[in-house]
DSSP file (Angstrom, degrees, kcal/mol; ACC not computed):
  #  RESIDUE AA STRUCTURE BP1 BP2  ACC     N-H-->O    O-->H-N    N-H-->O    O-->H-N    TCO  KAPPA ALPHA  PHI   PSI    X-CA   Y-CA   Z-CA
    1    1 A X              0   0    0      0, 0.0    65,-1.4     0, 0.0    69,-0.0   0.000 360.0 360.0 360.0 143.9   79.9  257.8   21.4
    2    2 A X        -     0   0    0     63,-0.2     2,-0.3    64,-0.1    63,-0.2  -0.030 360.0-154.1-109.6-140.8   82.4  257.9   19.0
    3    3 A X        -     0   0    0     61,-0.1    61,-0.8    43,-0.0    42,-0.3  -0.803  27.5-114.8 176.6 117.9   82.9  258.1   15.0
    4    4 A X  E     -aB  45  63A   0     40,-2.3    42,-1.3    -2,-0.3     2,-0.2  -0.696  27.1-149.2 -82.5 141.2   85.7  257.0   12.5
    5    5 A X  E     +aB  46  62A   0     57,-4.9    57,-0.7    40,-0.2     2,-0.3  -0.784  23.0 175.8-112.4 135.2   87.1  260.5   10.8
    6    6 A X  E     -aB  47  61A   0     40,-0.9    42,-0.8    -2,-0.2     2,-0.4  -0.986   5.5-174.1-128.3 152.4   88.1  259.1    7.4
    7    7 A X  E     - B   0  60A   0     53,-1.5    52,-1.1    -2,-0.3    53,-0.5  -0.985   2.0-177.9-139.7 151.2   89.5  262.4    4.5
    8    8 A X  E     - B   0  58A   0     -2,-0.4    42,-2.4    50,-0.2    50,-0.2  -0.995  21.6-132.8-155.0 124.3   90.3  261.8    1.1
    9    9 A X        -     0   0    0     48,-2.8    48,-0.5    -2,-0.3     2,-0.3  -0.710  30.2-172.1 -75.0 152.0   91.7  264.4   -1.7
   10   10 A X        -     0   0    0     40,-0.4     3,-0.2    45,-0.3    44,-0.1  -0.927  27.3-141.8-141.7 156.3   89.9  264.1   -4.7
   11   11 A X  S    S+     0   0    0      1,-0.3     2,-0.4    -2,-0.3     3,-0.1   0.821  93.6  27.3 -75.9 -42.7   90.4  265.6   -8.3
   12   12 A X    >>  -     0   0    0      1,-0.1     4,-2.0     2,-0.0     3,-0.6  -0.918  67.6-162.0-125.5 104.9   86.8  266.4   -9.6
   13   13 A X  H 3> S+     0   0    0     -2,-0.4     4,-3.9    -3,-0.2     5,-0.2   0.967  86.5  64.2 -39.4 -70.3   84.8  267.1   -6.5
   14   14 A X  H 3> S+     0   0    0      2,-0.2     4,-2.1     1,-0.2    -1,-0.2   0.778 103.6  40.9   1.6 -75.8   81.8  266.5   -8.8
   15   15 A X  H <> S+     0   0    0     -3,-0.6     4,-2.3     1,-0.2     5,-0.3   0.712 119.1  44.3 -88.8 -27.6   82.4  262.8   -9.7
   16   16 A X  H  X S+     0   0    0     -4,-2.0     4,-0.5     2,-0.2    -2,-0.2   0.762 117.0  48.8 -89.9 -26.1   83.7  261.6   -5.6
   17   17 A X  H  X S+     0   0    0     -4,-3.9     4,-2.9    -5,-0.3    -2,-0.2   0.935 122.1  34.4 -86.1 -63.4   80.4  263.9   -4.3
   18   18 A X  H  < S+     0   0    0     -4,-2.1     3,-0.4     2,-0.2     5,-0.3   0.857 124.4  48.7 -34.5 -67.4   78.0  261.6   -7.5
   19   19 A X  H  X S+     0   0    0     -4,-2.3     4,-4.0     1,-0.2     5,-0.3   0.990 113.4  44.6 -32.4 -78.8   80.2  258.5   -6.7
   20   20 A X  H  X S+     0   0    0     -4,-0.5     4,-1.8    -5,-0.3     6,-0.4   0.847 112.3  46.2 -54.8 -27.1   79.9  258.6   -2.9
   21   21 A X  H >< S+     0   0    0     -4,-2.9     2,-3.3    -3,-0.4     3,-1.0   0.325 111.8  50.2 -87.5-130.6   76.5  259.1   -2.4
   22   22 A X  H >4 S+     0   0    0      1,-0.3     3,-1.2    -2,-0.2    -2,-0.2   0.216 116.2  48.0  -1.9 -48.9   75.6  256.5   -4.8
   23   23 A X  H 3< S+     0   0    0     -4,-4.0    -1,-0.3    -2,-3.3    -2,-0.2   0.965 121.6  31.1 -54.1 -50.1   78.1  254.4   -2.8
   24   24 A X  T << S-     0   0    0     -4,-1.8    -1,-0.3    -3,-1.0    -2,-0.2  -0.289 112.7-109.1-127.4  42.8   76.8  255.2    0.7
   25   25 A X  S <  S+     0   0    0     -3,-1.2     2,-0.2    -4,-0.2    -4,-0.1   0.675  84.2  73.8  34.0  19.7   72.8  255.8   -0.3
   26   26 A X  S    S-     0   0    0     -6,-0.4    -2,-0.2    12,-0.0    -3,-0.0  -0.778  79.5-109.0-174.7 152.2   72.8  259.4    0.2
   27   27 A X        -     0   0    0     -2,-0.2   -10,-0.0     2,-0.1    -9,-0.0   0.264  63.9 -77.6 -56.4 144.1   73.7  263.0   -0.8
   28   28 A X        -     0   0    0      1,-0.1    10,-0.2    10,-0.1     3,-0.2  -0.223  27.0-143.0 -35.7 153.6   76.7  265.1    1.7
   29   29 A X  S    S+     0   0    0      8,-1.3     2,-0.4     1,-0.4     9,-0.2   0.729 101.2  31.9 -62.9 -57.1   75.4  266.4    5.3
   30   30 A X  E    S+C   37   0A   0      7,-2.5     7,-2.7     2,-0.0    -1,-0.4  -0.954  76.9 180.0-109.7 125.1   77.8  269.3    4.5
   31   31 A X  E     +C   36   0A   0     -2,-0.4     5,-0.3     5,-0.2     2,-0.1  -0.880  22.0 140.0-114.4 143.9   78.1  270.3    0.8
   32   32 A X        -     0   0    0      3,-1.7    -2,-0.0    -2,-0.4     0, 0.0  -0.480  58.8 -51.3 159.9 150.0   80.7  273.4    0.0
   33   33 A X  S    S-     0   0    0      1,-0.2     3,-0.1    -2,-0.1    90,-0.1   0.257 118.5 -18.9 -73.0 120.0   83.0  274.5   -2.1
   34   34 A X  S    S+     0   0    0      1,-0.2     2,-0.2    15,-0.0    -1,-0.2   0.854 124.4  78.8  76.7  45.5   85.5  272.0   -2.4
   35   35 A X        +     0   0    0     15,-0.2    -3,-1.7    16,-0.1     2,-0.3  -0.737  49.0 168.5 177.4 129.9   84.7  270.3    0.5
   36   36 A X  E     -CD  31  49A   0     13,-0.6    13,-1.6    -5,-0.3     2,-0.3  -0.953  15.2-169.4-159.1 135.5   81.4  267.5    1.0
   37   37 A X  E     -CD  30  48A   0     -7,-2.7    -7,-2.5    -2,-0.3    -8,-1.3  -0.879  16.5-149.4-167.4 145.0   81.0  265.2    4.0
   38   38 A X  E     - D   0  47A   0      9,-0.8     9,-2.6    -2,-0.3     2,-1.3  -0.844   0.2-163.4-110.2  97.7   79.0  262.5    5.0
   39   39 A X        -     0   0    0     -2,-0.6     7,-0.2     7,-0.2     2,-0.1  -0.567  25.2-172.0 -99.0  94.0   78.1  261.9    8.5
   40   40 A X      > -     0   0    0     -2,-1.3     5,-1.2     1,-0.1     3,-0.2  -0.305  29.1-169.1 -58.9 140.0   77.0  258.3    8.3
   41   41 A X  T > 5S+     0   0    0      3,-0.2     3,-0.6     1,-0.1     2,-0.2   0.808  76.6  70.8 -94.4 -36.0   75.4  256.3   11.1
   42   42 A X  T 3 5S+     0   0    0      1,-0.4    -1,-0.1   -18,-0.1     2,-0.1  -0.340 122.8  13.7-102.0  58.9   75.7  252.6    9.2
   43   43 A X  T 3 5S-     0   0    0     -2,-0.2     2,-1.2    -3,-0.2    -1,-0.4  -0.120 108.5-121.1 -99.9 143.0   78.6  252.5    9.6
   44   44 A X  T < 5 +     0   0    0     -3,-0.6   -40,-2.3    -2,-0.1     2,-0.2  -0.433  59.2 147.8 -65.5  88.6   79.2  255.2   12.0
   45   45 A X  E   < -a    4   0A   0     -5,-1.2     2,-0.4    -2,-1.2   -40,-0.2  -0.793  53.5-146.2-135.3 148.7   81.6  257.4    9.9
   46   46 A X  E     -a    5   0A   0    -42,-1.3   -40,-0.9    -2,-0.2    -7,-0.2  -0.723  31.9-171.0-126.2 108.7   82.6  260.8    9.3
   47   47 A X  E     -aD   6  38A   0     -9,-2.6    -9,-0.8    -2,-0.4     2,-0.3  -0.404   3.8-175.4 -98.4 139.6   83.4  260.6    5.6
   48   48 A X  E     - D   0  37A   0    -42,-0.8     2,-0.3   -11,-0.2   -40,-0.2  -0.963  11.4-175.4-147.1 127.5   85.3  264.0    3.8
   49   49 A X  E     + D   0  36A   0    -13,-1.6   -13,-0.6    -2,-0.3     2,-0.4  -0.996  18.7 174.8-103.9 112.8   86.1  264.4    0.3
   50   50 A X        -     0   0    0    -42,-2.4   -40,-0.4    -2,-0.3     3,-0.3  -0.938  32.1-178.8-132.7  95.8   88.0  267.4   -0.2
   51   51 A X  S >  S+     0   0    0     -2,-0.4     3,-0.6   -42,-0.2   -16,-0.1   0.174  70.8  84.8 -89.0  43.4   89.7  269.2   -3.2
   52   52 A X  T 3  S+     0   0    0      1,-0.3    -1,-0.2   -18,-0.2   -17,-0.1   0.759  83.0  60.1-129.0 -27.2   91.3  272.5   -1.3
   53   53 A X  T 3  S-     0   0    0     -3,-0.3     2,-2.7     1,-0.1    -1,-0.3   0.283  99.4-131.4 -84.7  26.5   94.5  270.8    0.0
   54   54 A X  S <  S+     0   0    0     -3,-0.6    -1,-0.1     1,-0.1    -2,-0.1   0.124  70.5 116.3  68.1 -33.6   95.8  269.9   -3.6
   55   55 A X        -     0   0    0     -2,-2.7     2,-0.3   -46,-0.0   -45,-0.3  -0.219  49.6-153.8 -71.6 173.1   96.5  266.0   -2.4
   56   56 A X        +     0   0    0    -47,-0.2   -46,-0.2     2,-0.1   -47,-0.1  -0.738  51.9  18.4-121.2 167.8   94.7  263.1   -3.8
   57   57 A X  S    S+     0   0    0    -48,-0.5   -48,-2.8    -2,-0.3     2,-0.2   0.288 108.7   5.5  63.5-170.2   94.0  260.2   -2.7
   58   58 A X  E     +B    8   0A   0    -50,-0.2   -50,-0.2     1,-0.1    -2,-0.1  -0.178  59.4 167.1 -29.6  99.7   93.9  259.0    1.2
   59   59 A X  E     -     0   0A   0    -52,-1.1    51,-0.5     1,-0.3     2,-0.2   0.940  46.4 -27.2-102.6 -73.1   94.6  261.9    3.6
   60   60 A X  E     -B    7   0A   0    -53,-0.5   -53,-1.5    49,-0.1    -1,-0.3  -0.656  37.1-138.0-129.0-175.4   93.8  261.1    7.1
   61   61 A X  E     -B    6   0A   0     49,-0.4    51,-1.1    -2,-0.2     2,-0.2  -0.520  24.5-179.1-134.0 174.6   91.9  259.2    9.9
   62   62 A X  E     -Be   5 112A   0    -57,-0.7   -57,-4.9    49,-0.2     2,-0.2  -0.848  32.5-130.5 167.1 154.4   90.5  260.6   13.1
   63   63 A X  E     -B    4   0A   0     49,-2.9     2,-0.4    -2,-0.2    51,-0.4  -0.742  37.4-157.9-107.4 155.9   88.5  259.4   16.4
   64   64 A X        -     0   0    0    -61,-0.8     2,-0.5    -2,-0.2    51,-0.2  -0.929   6.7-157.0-140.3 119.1   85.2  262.3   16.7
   65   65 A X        -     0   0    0     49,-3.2     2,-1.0    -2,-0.4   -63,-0.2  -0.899  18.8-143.5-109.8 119.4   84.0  262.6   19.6
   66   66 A X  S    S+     0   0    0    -65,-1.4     2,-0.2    -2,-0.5    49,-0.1   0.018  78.7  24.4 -68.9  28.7   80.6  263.8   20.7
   67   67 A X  S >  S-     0   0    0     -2,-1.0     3,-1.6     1,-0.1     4,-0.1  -0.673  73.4-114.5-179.1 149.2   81.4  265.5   23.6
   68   68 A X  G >> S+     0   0    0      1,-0.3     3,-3.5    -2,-0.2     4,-0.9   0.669 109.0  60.3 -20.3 -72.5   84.0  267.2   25.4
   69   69 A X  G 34 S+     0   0    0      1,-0.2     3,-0.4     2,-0.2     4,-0.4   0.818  99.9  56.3  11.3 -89.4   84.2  264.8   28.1
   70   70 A X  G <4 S+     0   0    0     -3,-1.6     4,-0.5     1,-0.2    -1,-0.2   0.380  92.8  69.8 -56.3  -6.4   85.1  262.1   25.9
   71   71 A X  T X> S+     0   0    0     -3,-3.5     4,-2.3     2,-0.2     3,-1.5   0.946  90.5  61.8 -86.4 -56.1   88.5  264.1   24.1
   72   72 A X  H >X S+     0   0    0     -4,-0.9     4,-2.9    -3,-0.4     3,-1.2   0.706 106.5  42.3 -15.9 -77.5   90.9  263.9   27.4
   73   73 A X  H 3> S+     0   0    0     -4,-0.4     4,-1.6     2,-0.3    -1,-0.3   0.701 114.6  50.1 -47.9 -43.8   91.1  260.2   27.6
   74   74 A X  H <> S+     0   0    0     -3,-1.5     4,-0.7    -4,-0.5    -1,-0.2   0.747 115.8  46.0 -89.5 -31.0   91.4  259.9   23.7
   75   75 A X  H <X S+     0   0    0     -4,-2.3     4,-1.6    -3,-1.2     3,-0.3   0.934 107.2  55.2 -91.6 -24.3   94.4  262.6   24.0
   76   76 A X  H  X S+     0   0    0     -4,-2.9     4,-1.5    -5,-0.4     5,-0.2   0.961 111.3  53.0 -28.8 -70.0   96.2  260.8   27.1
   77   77 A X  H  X S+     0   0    0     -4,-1.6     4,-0.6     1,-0.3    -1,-0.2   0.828 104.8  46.8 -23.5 -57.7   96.1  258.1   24.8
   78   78 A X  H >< S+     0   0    0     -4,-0.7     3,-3.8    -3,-0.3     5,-0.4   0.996 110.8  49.8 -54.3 -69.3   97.6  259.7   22.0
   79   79 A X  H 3< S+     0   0    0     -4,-1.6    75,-1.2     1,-0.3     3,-0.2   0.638 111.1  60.4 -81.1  -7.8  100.6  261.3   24.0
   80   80 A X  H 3< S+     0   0    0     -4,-1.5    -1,-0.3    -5,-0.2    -2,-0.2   0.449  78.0  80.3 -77.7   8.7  100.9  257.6   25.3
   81   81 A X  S << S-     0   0    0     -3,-3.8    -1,-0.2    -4,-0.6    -2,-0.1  -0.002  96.4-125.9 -84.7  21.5  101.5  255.9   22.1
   82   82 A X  S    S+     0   0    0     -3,-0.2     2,-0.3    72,-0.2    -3,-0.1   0.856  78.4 121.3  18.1  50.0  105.7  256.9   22.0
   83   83 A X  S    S-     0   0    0     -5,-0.4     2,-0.4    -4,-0.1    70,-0.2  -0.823  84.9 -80.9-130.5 166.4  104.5  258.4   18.3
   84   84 A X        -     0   0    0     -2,-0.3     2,-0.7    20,-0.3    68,-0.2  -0.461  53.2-143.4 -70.0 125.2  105.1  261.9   17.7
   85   85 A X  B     -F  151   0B   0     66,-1.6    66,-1.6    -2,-0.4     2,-0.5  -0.823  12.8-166.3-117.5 110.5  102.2  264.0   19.4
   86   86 A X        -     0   0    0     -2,-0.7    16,-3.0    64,-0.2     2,-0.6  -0.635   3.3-164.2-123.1  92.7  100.6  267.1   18.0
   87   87 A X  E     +G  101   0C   0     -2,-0.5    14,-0.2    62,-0.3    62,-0.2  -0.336  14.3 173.8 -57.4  79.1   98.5  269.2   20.3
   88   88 A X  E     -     0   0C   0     12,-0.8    58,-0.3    -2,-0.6    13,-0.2   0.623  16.8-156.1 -85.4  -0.6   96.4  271.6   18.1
   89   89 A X  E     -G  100   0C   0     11,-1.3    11,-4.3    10,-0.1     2,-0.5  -0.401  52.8 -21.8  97.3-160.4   94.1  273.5   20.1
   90   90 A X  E    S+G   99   0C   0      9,-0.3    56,-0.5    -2,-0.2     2,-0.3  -0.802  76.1 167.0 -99.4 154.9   91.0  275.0   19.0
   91   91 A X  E     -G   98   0C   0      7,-1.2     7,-2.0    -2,-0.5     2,-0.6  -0.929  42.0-125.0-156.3 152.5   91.2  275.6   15.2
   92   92 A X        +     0   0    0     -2,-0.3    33,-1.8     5,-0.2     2,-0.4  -0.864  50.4 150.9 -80.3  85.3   88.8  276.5   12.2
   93   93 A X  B >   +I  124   0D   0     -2,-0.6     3,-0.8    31,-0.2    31,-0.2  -0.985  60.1   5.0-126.0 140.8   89.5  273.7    9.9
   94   94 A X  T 3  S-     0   0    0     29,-0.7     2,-0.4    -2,-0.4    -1,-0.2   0.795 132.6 -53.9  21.5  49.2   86.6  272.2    7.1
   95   95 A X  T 3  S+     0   0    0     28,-1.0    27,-0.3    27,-0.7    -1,-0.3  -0.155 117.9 126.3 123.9 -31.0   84.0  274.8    7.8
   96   96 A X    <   -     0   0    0     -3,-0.8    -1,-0.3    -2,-0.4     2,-0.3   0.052  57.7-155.8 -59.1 175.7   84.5  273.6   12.1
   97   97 A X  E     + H   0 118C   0     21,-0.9    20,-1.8    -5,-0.2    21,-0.5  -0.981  47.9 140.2-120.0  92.1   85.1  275.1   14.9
   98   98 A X  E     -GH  91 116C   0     -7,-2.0    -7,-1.2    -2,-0.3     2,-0.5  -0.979  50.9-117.0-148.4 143.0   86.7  271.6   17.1
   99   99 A X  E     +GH  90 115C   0     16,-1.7    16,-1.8    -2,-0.4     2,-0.4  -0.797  48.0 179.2 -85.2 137.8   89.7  271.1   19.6
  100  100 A X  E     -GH  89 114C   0    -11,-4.3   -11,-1.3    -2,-0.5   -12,-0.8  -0.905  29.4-177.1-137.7 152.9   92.3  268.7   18.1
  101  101 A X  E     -GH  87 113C   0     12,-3.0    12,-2.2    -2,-0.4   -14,-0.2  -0.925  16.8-151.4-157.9 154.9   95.2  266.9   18.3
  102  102 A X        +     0   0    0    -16,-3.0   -16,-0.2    -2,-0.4     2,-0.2  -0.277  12.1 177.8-100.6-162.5   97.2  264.6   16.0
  103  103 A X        -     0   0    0    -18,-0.2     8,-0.4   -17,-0.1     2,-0.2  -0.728  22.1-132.4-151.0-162.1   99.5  261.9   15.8
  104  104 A X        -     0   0    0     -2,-0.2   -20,-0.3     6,-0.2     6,-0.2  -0.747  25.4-133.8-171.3 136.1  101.3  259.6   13.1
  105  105 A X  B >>  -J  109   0E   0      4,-2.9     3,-6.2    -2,-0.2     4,-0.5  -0.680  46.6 -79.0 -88.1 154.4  101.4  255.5   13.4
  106  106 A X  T 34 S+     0   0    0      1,-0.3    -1,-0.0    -2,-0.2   -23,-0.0   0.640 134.4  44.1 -22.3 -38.6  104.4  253.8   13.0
  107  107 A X  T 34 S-     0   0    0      2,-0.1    -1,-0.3     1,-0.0     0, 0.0   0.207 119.6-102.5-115.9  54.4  104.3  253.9    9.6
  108  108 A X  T <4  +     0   0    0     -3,-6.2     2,-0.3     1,-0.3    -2,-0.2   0.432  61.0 151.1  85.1  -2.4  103.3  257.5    9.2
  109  109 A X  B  <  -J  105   0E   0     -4,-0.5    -4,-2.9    -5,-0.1    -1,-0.3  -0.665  51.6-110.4 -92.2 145.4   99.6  257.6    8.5
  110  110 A X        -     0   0    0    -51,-0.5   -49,-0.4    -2,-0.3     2,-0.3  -0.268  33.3-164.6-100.8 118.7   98.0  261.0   10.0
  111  111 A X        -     0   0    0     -8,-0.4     2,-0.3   -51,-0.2   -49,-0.2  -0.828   4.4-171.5-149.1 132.1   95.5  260.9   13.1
  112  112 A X  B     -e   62   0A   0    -51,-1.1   -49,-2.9    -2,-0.3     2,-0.4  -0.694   9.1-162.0 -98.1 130.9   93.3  263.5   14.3
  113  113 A X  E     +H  101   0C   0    -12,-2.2   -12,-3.0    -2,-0.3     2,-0.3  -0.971  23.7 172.6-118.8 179.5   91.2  263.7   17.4
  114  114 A X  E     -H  100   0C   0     -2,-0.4   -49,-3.2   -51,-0.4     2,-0.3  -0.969  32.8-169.8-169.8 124.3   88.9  265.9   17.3
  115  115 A X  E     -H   99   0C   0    -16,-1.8   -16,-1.7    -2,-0.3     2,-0.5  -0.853  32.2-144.1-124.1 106.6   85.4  267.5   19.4
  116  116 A X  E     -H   98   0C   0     -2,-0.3   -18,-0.2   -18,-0.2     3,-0.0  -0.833  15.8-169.8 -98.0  98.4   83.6  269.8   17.1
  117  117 A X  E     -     0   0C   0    -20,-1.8     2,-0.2    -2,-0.5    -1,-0.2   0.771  61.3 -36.0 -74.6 -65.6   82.0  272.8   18.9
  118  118 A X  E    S-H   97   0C   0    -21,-0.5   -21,-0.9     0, 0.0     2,-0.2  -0.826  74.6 -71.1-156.3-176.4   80.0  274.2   16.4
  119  119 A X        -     0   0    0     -2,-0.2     2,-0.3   -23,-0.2   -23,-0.2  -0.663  37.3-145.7-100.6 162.9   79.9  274.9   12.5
  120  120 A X        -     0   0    0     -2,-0.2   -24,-0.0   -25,-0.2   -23,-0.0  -0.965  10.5-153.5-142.2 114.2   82.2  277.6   10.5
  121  121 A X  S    S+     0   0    0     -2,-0.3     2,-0.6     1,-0.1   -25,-0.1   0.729  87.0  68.1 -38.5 -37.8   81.2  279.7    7.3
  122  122 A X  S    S-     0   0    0    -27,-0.3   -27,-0.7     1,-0.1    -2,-0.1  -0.765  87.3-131.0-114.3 139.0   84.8  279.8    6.4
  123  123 A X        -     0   0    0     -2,-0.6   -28,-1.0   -29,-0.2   -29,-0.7   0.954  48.3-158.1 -44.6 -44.2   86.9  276.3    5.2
  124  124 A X  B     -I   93   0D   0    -31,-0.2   -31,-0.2   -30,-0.1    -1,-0.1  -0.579  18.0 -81.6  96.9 178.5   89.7  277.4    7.8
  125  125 A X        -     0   0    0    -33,-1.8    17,-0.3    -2,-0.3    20,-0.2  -0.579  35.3-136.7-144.2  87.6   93.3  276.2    7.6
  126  126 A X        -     0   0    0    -34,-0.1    16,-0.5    -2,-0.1     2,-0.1   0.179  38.3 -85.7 -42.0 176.7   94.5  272.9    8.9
  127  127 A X        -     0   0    0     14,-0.1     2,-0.9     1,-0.1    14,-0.2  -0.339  44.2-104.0 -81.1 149.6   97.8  272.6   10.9
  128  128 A X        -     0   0    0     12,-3.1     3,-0.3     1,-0.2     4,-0.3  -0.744  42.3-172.7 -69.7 116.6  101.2  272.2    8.8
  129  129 A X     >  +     0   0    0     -2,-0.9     4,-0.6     1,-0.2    -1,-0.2   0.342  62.8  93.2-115.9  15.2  101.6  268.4    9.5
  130  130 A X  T  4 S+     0   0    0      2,-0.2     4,-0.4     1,-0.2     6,-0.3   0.620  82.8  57.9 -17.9 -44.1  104.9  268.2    8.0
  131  131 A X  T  >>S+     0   0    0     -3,-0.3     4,-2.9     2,-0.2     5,-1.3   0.877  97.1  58.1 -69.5 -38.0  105.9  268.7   11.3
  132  132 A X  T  45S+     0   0    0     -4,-0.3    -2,-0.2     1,-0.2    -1,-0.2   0.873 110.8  43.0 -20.8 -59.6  104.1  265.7   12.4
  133  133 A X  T  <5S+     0   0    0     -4,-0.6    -1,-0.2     1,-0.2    -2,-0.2   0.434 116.5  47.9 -89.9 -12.7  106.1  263.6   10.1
  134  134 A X  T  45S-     0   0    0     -4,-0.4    -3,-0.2    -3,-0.3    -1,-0.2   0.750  98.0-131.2-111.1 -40.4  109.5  265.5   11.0
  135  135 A X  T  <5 +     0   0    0     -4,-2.9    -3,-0.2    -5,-0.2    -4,-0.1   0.574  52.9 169.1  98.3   0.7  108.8  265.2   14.9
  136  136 A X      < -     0   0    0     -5,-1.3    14,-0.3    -6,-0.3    -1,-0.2  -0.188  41.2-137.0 -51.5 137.8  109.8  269.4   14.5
  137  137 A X        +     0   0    0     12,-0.1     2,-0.2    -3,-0.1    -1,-0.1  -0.199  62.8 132.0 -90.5  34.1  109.2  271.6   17.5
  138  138 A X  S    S-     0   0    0      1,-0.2    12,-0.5    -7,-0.1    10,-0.1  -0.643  76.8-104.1 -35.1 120.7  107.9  274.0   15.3
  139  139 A X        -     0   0    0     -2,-0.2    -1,-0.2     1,-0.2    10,-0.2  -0.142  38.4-148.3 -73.9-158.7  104.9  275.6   15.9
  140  140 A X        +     0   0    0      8,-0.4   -12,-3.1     1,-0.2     2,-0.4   0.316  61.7  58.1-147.7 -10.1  102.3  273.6   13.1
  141  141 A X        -     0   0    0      7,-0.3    -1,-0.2   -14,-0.2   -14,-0.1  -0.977  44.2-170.1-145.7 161.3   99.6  276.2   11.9
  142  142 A X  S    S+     0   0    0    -16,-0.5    -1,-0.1    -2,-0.4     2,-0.1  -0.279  72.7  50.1-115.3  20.6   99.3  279.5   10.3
  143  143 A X  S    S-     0   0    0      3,-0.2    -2,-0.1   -18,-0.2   -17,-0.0  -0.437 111.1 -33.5-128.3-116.0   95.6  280.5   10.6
  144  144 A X  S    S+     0   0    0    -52,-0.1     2,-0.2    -2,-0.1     3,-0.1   0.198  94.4  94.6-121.3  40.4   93.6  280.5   13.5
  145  145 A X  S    S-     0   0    0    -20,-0.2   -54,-0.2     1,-0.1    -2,-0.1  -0.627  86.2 -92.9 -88.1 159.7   94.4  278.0   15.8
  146  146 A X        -     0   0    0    -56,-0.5     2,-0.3   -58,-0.3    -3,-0.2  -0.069  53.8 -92.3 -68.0-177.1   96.8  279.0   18.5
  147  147 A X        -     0   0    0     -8,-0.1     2,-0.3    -3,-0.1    -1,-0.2  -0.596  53.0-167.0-105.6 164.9  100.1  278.2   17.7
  148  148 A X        -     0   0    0     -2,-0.3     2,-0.4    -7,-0.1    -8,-0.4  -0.926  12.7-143.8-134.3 152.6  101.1  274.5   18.9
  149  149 A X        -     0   0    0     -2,-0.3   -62,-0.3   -62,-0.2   -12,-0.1  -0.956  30.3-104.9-121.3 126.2  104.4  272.4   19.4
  150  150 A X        -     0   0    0    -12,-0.5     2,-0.4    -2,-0.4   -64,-0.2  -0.530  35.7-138.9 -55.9 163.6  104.9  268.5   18.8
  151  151 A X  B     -F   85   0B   0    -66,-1.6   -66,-1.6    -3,-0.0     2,-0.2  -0.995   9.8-117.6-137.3 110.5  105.1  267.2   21.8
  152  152 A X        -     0   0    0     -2,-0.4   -68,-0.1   -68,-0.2   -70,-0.1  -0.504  44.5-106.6 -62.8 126.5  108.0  264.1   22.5
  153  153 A X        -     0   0    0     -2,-0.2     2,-0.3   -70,-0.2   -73,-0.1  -0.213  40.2-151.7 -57.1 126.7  105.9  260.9   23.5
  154  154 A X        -     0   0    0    -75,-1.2     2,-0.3    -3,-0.1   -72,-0.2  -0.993   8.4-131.9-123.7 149.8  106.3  260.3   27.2
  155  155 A X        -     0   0    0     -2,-0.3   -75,-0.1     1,-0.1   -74,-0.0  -0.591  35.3-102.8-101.3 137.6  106.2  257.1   28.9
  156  156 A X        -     0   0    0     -2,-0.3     2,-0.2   -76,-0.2    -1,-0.1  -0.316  38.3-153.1 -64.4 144.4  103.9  257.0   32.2
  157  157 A X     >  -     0   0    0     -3,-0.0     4,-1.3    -2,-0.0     3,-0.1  -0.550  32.8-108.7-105.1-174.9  106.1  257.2   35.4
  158  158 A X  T  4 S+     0   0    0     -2,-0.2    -2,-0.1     2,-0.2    -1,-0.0   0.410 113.5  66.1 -76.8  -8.9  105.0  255.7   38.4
  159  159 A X  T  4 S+     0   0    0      1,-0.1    -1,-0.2     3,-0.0     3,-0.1   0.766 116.5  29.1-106.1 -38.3  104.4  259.7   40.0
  160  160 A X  T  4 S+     0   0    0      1,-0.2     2,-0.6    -3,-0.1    -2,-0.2   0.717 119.2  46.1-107.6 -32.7  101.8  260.2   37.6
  161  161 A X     <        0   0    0     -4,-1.3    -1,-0.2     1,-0.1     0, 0.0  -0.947 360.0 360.0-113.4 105.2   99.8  256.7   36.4
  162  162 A X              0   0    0     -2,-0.6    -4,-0.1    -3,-0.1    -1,-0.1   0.669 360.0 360.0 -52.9 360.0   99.0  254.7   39.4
């Protein structure tokens, strides 16, 4: 089964953790510093408020999927969308331990998917996704995910997609 990933910068951590639970009738799953998220079942959500990347407002989207199994098909998908594709690995990013890989829709907004292994002591370091948005063959992270490349959208040939 799957889950809509939604992340949001916020200013006062404080006032989005009081706000959001009020909002969504209950206290974080995961509380920790700089960092609260709400894994809802009505609607079937995995909500992140975050201050540790400086942005505000609307940060990303994301499919989570609850088992392994279920990530292939969601990246096939991805690298079939002729949008810029960025294959991150395993990584330590908000306190997880998850294999991911992004994207960007047409008009740029940031999507992860994502299978989360186990839980992480330490916050981690997401992937540079500047390179997402530049389409760069760069590698994309500095901590301790393996290093990764965008990857150019390819269209299925007949050799490979029945």
């Amino acid at each position: 089964m799957k889950r809509l990933h939604v992340s949001f910068g916020v200013a006062d951590l404080e006032k989005s953790v009081a706000f959001y639970s009020t909002l969504f009738g209950e206290e974080p799953t995961v509380r920790r510093p700089g960092y609260a998220k709400w894994m809802l079942e009505d609607p079937r959500v995995n909500f992140v408020v975050e201050t540790l990347s400086g942005d505000k407002g609307f940060g990303h989207a994301g499919i989570q999927v609850e088992s392994a199994s279920e990530l292939d098909p969601i990246f096939e998908r991805l690298k079939e969308a002729e949008a810029p594709y960025l294959p991150e690995g395993m990584t330590t990013c908000c306190y997880a331990k998850s294999e991911k890989s992004w994207t960007a829709d047409p008009d740029g907004v940031r999507w992860e998917a994502f299978y989360t292994h186990h839980v992480m002591e330490e916050f981690g370091t997401g992937p540079l996704l500047e390179k997402l948005d530049m389409g760069d063959d760069a590698s994309v992270c500095g901590c301790s995910a393996p290093k990764a490349e965008i990857v150019a959208a390819a269209k299925p040939t007949p050799s490979c997609c029945g």
